[in-house]
C-alpha positions, 0 to 999 in steps of 0.5 A: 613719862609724857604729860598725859599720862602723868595727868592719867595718873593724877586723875586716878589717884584723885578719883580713888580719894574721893571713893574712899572719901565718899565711902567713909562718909557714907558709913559714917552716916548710915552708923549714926542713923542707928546711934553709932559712932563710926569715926569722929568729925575730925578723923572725916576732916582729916581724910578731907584734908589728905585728899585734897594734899594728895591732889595738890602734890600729883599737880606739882608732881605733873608742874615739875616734870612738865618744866624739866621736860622744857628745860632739863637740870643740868 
């Protein structure tokens, strides 16, 4: 896999997060204008926290293969 690709895949899977991210939040919002309760504030922080986990190891997966590209282990 070349870079371009590994950064295709990378902006893909973040994109996909924050759809779901978005679209859960957007619910959330329309279920508490009518007096629901759709998730609690630490389930969305959570969702939050793993998106941005998600982002974080698809960059160093993308730092990792790029640096053996250089230099491959031996």
């Amino acid at each position: 896999m070349d870079l371009s690709s590994l950064l295709l895949i990378a902006v893909l899977v973040f994109l996909a997060f924050e759809a779901a991210s978005f679209h859960f939040y957007r619910v959330a919002v329309k279920a508490k204008s009518e007096g629901k309760k759709f998730f609690s504030e630490s389930r969305f922080w959570n969702l939050a926290l793993a998106t941005f986990l998600a982002l974080v190891g698809v960059l160093f997966l993308i730092f990792f293969v790029r640096n053996n590209q250089r230099s491959p282990l031996v």
